[in-house]
C-alpha positions as CSV (number, residue, x, y, z in Angstrom):
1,X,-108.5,-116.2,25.8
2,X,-110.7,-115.3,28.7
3,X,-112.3,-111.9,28.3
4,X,-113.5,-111.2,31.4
5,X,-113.3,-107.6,33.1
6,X,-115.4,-108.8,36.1
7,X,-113.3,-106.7,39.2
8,X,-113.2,-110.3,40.8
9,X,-109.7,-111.5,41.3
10,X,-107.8,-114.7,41.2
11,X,-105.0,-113.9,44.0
12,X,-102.0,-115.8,43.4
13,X,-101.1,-118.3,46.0
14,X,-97.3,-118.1,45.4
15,X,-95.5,-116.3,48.4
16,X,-92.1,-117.0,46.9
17,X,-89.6,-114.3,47.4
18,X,-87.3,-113.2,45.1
19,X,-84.2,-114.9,46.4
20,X,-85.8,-118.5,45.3
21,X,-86.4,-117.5,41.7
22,X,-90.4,-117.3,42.2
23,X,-92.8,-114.9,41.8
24,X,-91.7,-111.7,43.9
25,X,-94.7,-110.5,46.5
26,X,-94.6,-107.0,48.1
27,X,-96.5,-108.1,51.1
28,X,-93.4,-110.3,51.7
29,X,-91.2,-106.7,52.1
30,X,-90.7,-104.6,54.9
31,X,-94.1,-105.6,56.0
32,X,-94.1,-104.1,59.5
33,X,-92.9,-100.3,60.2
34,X,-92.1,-99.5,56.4
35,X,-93.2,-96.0,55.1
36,X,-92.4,-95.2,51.5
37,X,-93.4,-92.5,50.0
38,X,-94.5,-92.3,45.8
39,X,-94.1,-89.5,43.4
40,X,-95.6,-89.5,40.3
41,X,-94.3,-87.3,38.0
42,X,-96.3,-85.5,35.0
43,X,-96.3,-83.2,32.5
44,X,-98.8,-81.0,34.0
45,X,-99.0,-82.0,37.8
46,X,-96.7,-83.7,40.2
47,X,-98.5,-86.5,42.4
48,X,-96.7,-87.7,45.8
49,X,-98.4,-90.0,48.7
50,X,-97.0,-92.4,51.1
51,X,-97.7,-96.3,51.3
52,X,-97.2,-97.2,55.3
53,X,-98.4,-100.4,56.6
54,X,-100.1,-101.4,53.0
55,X,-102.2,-98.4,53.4
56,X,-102.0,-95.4,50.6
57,X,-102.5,-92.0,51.7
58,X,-104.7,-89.3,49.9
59,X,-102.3,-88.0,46.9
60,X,-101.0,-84.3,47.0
61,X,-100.8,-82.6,44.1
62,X,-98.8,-79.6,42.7
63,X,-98.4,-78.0,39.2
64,X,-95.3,-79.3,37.7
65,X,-91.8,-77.0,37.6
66,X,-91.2,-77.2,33.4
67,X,-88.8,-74.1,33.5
68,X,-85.5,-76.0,33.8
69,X,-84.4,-78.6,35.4
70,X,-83.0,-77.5,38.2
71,X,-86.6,-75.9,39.0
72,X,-88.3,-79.6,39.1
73,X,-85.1,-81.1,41.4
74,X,-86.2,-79.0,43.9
75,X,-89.5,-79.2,43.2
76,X,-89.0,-82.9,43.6
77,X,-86.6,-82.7,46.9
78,X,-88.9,-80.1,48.8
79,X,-92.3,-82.5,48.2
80,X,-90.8,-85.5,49.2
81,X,-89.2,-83.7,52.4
82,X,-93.1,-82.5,52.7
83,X,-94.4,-86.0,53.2
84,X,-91.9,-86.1,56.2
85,X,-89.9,-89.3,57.1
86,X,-89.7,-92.4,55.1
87,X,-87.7,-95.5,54.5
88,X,-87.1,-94.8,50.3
89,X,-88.9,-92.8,47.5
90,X,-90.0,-94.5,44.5
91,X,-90.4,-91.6,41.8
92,X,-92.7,-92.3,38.3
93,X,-91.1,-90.3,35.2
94,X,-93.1,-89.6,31.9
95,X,-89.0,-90.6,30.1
96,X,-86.8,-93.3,29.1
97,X,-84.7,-94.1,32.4
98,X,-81.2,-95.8,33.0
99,X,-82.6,-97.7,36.1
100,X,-79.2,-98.3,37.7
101,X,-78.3,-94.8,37.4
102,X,-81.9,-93.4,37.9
103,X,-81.1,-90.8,34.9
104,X,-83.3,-90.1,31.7
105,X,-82.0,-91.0,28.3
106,X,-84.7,-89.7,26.4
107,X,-87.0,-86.5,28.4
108,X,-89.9,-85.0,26.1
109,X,-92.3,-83.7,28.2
110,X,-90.4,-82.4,31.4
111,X,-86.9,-81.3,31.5
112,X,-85.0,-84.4,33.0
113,X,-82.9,-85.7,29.6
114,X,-79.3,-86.3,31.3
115,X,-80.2,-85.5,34.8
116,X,-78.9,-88.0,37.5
117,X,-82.2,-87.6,39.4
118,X,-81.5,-90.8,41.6
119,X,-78.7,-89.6,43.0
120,X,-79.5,-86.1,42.9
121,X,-82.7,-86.5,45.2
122,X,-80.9,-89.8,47.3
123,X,-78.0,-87.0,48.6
124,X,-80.6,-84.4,49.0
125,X,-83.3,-85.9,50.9
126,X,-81.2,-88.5,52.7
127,X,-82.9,-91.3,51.7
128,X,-82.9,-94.1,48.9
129,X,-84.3,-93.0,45.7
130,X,-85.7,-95.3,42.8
131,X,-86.4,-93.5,39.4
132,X,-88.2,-95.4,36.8
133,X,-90.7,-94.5,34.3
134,X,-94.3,-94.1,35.0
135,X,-96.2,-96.2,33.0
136,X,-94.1,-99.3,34.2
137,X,-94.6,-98.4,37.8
138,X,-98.0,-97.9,37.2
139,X,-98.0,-101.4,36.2
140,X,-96.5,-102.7,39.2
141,X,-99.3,-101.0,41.0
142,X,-102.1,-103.2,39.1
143,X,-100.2,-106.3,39.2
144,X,-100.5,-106.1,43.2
145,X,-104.2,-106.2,45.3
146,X,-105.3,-103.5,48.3
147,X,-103.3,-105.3,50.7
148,X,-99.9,-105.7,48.6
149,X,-101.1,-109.3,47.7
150,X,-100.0,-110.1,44.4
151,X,-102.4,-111.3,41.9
152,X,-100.9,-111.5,38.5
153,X,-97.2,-112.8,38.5
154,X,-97.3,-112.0,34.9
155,X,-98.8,-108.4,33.6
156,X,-99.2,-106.3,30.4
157,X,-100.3,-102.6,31.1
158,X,-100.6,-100.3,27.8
159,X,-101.7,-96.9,28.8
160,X,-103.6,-95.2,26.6
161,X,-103.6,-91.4,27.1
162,X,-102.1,-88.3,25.2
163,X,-99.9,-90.9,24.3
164,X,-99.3,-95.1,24.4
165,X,-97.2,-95.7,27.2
166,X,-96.7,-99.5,28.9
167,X,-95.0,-101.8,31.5
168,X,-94.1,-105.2,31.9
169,X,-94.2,-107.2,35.2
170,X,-92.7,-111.0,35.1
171,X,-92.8,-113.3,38.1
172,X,-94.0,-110.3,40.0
173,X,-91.1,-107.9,39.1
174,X,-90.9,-105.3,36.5
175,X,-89.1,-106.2,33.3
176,X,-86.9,-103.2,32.1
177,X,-84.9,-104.8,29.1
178,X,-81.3,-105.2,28.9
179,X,-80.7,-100.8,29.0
180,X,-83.8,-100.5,31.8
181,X,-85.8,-99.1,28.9
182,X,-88.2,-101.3,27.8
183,X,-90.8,-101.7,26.9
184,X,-92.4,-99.2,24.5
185,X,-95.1,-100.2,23.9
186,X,-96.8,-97.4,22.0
187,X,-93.9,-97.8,19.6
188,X,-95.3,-100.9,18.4
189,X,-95.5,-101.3,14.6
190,X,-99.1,-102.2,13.5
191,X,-100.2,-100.4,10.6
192,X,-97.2,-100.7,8.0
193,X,-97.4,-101.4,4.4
194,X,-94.7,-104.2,3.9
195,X,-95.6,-104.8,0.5
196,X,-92.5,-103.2,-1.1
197,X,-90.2,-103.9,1.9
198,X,-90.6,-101.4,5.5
199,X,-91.5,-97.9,5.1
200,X,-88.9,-95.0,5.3
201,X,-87.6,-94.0,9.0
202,X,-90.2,-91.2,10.6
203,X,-88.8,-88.1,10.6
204,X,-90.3,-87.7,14.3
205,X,-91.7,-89.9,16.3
206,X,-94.3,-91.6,16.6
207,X,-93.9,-93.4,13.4
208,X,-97.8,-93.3,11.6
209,X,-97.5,-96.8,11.7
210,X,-97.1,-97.1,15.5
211,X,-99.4,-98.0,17.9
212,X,-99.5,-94.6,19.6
213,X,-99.6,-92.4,16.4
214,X,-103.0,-94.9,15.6
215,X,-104.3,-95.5,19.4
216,X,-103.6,-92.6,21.7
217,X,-105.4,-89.7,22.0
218,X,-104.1,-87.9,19.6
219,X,-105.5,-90.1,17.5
220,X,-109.4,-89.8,18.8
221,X,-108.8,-86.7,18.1
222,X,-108.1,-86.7,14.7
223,X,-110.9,-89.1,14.7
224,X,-113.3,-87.0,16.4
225,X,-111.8,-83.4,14.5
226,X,-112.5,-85.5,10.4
227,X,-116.4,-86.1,11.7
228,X,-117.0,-82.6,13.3
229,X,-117.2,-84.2,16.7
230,X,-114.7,-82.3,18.4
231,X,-111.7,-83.7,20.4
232,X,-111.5,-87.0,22.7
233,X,-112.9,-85.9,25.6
234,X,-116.3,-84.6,23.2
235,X,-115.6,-87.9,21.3
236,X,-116.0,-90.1,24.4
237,X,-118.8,-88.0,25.7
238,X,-120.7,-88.3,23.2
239,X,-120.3,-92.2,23.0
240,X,-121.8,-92.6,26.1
241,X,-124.9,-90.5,25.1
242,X,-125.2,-93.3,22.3
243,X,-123.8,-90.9,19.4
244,X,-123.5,-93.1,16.3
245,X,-120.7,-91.5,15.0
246,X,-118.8,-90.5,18.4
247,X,-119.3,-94.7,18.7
248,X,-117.7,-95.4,15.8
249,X,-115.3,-93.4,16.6
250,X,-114.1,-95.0,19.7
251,X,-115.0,-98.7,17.8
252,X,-112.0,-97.2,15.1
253,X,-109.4,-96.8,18.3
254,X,-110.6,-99.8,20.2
255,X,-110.0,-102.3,17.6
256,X,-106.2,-100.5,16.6
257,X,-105.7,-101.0,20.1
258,X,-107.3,-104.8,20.2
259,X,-104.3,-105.0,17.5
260,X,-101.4,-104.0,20.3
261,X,-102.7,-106.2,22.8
262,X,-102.7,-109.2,20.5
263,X,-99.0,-108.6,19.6
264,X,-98.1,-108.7,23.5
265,X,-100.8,-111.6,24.1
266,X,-98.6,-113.4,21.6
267,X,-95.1,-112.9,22.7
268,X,-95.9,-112.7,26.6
269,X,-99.2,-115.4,26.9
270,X,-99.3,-112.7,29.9
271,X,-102.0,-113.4,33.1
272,X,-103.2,-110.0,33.2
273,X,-103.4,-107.0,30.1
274,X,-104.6,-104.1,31.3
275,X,-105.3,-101.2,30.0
276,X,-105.2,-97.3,31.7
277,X,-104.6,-94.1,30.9
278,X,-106.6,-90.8,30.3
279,X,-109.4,-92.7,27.2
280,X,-109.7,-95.7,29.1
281,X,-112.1,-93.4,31.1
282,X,-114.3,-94.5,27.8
283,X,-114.4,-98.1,30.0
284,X,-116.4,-100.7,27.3
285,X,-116.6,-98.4,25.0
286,X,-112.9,-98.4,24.2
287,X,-112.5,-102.2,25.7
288,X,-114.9,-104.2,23.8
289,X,-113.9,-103.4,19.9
290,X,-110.2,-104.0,21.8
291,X,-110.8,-107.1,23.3
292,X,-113.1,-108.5,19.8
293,X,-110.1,-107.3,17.8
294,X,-107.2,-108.8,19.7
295,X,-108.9,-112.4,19.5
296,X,-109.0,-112.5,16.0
297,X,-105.1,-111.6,16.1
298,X,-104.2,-114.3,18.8
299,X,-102.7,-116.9,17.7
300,X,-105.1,-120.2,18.8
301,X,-103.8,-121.8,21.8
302,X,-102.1,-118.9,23.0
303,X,-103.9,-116.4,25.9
304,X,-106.0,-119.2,26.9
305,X,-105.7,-117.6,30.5
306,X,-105.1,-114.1,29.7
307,X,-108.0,-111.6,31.1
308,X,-107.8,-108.2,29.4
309,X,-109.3,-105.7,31.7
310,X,-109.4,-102.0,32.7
311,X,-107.2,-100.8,35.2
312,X,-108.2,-100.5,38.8
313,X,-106.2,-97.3,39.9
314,X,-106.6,-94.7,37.8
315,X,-104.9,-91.4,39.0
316,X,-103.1,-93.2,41.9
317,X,-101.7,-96.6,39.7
318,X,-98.4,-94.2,39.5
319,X,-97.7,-92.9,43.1
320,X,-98.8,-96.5,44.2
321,X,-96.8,-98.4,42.1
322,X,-93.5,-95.9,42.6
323,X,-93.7,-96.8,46.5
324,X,-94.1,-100.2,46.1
325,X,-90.9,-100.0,43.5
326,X,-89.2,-98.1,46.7
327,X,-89.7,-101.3,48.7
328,X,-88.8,-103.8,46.4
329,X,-85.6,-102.2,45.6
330,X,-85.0,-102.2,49.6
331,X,-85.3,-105.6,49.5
332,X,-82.8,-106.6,46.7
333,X,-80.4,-104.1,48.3
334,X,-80.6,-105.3,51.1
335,X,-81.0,-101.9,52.8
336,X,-82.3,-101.6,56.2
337,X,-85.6,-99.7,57.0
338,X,-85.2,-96.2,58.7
339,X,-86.0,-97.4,62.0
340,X,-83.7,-100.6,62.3
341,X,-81.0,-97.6,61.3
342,X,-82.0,-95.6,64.0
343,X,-81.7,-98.4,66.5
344,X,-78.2,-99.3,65.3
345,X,-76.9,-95.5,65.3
């Protein structure tokens, strides 16, 4: 497995499109005269910016509408009509999403469960909308260089935040599952006792043997809370002041974590794993203990290739990766960009 989380890049040569079975490659797609805009969609701020020409512009953000759902709809509607005229809208949801029908299954955090948001939004703002959930377009984001070149055809992005979140791009396209909901990653099983048979069904999720109930945040914070360090943003301070036990602390979550990645090392033998979210802000602190833990869980021979890295966009992996799902969804439609429409009317 090669370790490295050097920013240097090995840029895929493949330019195949879609349509021959290859890896997919966004700077293939409405290259010339596209705008889409991105909206990002989170529990406590909504995050929209618009991706012309290959070139993202500076994010706006707005607190987000939790009263109803009716509230974030047009919350939704009036901040994409802000960023003015655009070929598609890719939005990012924090929720389990029907793809083809753009509507939440499953809606925790912000009141979407049942809502038919793609078509709501496509009818309101008159343009194609793609709904998808936010960690998987966040993925796409990192799976793709600055200039829309893509660099891993094959990608693993566990986000590591209040929660575990994840997506999955294969040969340059995000992989949903046979429902549109996979993956969820945080839902992993990796700390069960198996020694009489599985463990009774968690009354709530996450399950205490999951990835996220052991990984996330959350957890630091327990961490941090049982040592009188405080929560995970004190924890993670206080490891990079060289706190002994505020370092052990983050060595605890790092190597659960390392456990995660080497459960998708060994089922994917992905290109890229990369890992983002609000702890990764913790940078070698969390990914070394993950990175020594996941090789002594992959299986020899497999991951020779894989790099496990941090992720390079931070705040703007969703709003980036939602308009680049806008365009490759224009693509496979075959729908035609706002101005070849204009020409035609």
């Amino acid at each position: 497995m090669n370790a490295s989380s050097s920013p240097a890049r090995r840029r895929s040569t493949s330019a195949w499109s879609s349509a021959t079975g290859g890896p997919y490659n966004v700077a293939n797609v409405h290259s010339v005269g596209d705008r889409l805009i991105g909206v990002d969609v989170g529990g406590t701020k909504v995050s929209v910016a618009v991706l012309e020409d290959g070139v993202l512009s500076e994010p706006v953000l707005r607190p987000t509408m939790l009263s109803d759902s009716e509230a974030l709809v047009e919350q939704l509607a009036e901040a994409i009509e802000d960023a003015g005229p655009a070929d598609a809208v890719g939005i990012g949801v924090p929720s389990v999403i029907d793809f083809e029908t753009g509507s939440a299954r499953s809606s925790v955090n912000i009141p979407l469960q049942g809502v038919p948001l793609r078509q709501l939004l496509t009818d309101r703002v008159g343009i194609p909308a793609f709904v998808d959930n936010d960690a998987t377009v966040a993925a796409l984001a990192e799976a793709h260089d600055d200039d829309l070149n893509l660099i891993a055809a094959s990608l693993v992005m566990i986000t590591v935040g209040t929660g575990v979140g994840g997506g999955i791009v294969i040969d340059g396209r995000i992989y949903r599952g046979v429902t549109g909901a996979a993956p969820e990653l945080g839902h992993i099983i990796v700390g069960a006792d198996l020694t009489d048979g599985a463990p009774a069904r968690a009354a709530r999720q996450p399950h205490h043997a999951s990835l996220e109930y052991l990984a996330a945040g959350r957890a630091l914070d327990r961490l941090g809370e049982a040592r009188g360090l405080g929560d995970g943003t004190a924890v993670v301070a206080a490891a990079g002041a060289g706190d002994p036990d505020a370092r052990e602390c983050m060595r605890i979550l790092g190597e659960r974590l390392g456990v995660g990645i080497a459960n998708v090392v060994n089922i994917f033998d992905p290109e890229l794993v990369v890992i983002g979210g609000g702890v990764s802000v913790a940078g070698e602190l969390l990914l070394d203990p993950a990175k020594e833990s996941a090789a002594r869980f992959i299986l020899p021979g497999v991951g020779t290739q894989t790099r496990i890295e941090l992720a390079r966009y931070g705040p703007q992996a969703g709003v980036r990766g939602a308009a680049l799902l806008a365009g490759q969804e224009l693509e496979r439609e075959g729908l035609p960009l706002r101005a070849e429409t204009t020409k035609e009317s």
